[in-house]
Backbone as numpy.savetxt, mean C-alpha at the origin, in Angstrom:
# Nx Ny Nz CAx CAy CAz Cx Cy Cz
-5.51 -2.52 -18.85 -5.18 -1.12 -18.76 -4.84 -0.79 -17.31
-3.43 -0.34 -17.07 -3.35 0.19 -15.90 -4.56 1.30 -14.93
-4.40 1.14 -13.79 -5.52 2.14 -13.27 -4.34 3.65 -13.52
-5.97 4.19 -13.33 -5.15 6.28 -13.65 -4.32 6.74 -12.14
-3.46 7.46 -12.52 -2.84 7.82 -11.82 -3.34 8.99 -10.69
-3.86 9.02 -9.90 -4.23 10.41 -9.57 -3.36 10.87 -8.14
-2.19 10.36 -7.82 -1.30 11.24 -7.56 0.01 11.54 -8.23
0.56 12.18 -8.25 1.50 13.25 -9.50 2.38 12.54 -8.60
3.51 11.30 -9.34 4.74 10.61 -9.21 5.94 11.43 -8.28
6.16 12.28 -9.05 7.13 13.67 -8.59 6.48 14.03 -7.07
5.41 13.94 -6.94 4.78 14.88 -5.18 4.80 13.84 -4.50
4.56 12.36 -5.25 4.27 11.01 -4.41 5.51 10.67 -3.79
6.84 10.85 -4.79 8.32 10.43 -3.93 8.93 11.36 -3.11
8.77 12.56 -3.43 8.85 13.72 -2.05 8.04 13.75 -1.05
7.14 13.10 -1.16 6.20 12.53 0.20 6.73 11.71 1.24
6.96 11.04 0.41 7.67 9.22 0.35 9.02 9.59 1.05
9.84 10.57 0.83 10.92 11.06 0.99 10.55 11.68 2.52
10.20 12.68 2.34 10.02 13.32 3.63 9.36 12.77 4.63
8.17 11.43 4.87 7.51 10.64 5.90 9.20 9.56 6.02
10.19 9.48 5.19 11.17 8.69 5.23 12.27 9.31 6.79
12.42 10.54 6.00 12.86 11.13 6.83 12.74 11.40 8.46
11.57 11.62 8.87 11.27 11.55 10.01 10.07 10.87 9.84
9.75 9.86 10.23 8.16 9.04 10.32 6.97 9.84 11.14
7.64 10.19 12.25 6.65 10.49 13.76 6.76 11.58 13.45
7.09 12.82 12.46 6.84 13.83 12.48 6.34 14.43 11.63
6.17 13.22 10.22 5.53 14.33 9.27 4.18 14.19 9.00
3.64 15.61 8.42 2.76 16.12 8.36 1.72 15.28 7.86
0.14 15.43 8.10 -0.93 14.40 8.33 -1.03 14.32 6.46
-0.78 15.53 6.04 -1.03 15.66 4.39 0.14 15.31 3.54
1.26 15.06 4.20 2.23 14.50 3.71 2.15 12.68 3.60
2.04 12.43 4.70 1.60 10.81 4.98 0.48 10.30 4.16
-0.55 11.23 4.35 -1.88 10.83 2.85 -1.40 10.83 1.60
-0.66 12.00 0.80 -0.12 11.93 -0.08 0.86 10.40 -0.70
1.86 10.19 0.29 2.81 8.98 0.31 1.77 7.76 0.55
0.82 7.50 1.29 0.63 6.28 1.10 -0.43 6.12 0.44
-1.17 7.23 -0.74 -1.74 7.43 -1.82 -0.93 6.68 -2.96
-0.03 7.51 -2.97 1.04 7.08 -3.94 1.58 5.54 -4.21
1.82 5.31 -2.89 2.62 3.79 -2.88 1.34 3.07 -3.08
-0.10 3.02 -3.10 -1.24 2.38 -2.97 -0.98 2.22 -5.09
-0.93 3.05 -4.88 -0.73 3.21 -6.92 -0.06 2.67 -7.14
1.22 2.65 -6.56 2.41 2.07 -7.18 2.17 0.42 -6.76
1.41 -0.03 -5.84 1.16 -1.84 -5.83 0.36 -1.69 -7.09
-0.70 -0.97 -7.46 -1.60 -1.52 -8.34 -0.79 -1.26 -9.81
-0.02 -0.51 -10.08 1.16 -0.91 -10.99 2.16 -2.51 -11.24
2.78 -2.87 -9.53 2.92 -3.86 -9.85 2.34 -5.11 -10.12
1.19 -5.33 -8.89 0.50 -5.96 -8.97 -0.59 -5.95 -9.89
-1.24 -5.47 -10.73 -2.08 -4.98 -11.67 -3.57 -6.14 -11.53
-4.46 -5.84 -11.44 -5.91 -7.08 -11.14 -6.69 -6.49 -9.87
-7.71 -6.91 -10.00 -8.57 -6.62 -8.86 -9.27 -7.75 -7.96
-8.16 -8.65 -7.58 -8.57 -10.07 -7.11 -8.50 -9.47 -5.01
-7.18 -8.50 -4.78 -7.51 -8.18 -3.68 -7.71 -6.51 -3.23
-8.59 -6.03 -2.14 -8.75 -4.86 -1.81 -7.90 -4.30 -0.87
-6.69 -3.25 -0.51 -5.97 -3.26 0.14 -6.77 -1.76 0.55
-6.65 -1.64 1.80 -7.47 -0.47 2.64 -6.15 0.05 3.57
-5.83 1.53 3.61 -5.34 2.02 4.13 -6.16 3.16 5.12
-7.30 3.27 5.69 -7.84 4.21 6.22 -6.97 5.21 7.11
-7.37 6.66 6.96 -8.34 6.92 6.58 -8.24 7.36 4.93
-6.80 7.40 4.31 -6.07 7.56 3.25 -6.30 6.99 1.76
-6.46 5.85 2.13 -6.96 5.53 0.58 -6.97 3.59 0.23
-7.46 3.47 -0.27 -7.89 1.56 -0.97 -7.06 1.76 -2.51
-6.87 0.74 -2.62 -6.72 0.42 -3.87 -7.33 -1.24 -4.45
-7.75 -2.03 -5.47 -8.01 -2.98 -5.70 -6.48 -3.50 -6.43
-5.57 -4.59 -6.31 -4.62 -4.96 -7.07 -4.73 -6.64 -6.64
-3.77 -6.89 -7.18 -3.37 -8.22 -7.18 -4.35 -8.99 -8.49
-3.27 -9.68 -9.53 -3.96 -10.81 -10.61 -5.08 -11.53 -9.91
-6.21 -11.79 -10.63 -7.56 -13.17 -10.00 -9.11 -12.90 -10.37
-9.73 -13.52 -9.99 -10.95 -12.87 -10.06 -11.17 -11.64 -9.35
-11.93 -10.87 -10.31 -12.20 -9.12 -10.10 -13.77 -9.15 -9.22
-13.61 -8.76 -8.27 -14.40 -8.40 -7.31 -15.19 -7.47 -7.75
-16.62 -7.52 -7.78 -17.65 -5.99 -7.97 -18.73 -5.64 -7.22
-19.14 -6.77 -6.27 -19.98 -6.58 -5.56 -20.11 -6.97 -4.20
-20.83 -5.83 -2.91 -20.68 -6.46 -1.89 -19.32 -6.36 -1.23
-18.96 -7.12 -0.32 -17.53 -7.24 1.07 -16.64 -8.29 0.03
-15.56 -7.61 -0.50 -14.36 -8.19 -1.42 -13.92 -9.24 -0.22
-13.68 -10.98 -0.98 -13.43 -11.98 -0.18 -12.38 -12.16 -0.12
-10.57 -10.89 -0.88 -9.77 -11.08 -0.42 -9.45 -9.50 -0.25
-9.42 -9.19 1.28 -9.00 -8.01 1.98 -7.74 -7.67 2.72
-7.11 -6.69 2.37 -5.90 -6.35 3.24 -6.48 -4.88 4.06
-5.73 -4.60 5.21 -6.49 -3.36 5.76 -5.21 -3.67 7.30
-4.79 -2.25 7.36 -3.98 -1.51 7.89 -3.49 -0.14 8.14
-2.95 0.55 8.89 -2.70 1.69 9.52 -1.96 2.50 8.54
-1.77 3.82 8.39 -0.08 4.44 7.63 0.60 4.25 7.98
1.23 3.96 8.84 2.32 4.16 9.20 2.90 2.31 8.86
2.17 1.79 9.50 2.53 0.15 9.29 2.60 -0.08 7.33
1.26 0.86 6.69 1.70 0.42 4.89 3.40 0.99 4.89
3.03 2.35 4.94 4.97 2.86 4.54 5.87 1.96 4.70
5.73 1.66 6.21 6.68 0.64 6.31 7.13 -0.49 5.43
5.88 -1.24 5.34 5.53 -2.37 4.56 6.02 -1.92 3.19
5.85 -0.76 3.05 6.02 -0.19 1.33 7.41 -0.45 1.07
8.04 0.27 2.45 9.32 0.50 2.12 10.32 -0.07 2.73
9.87 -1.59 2.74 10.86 -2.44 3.84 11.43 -2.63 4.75
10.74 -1.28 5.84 11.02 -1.13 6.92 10.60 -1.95 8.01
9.50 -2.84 7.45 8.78 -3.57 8.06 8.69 -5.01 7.23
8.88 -6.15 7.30 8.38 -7.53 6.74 6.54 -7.92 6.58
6.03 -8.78 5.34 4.66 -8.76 5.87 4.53 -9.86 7.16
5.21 -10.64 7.26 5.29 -11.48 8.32 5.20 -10.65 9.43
6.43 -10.52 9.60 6.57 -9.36 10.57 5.27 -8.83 11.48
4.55 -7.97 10.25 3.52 -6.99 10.31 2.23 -7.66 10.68
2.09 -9.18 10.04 1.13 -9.84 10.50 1.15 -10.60 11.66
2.60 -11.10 12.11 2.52 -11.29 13.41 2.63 -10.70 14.80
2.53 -9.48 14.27 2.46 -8.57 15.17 0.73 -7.38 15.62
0.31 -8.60 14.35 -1.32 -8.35 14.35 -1.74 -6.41 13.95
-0.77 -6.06 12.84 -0.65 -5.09 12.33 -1.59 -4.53 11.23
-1.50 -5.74 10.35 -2.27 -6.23 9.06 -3.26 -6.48 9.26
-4.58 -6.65 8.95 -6.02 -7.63 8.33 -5.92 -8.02 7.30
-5.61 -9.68 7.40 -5.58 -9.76 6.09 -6.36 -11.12 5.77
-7.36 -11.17 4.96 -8.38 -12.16 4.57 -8.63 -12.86 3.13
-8.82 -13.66 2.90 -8.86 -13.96 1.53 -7.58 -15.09 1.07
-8.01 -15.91 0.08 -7.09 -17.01 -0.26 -5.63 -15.84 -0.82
-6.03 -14.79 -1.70 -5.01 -14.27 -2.18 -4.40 -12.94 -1.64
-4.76 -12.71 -0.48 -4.59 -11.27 0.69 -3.11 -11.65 0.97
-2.19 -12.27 0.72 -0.64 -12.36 1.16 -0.27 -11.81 -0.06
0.41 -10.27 0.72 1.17 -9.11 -0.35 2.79 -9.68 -0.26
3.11 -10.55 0.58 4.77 -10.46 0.92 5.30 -10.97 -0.63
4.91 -11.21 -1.80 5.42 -11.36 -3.15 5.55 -9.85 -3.52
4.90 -8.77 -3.53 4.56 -7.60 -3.70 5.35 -6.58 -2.53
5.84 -6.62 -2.04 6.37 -5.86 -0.55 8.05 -5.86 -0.49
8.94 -5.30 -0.10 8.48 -3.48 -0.39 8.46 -3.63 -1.49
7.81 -2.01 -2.12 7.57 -1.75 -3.59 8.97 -0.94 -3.67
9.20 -1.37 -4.93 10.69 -1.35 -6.12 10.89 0.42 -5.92
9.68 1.12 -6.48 10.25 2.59 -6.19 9.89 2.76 -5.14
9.56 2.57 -3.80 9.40 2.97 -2.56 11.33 2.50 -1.67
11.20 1.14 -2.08 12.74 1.16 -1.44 13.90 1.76 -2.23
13.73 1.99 -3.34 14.77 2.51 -4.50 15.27 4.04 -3.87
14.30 4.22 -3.07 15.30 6.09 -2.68 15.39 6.15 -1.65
15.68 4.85 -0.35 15.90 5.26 0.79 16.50 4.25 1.47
């Protein structure tokens, strides 16, 4: 079963849209919104709870196929900034890239998103 949606698709790509638009200028509740959204939209593609992807202060999601994590410090972790996920979301950025530029935290046998990156409706409108 997919996880629930709890940001509204329609507010998530006008988010998505407008942090597109100007990065460095939009609003702190606009940027939460968008990388709420795109956090949903990996656990759409990716669907499983094998890794924990942390966007502080904004939002986690659990995705990626594998063993499902329930207890304790998840042994495959991703964890990064907003501005570096958007990017990442929306191919503005490579995960290579992002990890060699020591952007990313990323831990765990299955913590490499670059199969998953950018996401399909994140680059689809911009």
């Amino acid at each position: 079963m997919p996880p629930r949606r709890r940001t509204d698709p329609a507010e998530g790509r006008a988010a998505l849209a407008a942090w597109r638009a100007d990065p460095d200028a939009a609003p702190r509740g606009v940027v939460r919104t968008a990388v709420r959204f795109t956090l949903e939209e990996l656990a759409d593609v990716a669907p499983g709870r094998a890794v924990e992807v942390r966007v502080p202060p904004d939002g986690a999601v659990q995705a990626v196929p594998g063993p499902r994590h329930t207890r304790g410090t998840p042994p495959n972790v991703v964890e990064t900034d907003p501005a570096t996920w958007l990017a990442l979301a929306t191919g503005r950025l490579t995960w290579d890239d992002a990890r060699g530029a020591g952007r990313v935290a990323a831990s765990g046998d299955r913590a490499d998103l670059a199969a998953y990156l950018p996401l399909q409706a994140a680059r689809d409108r911009g």
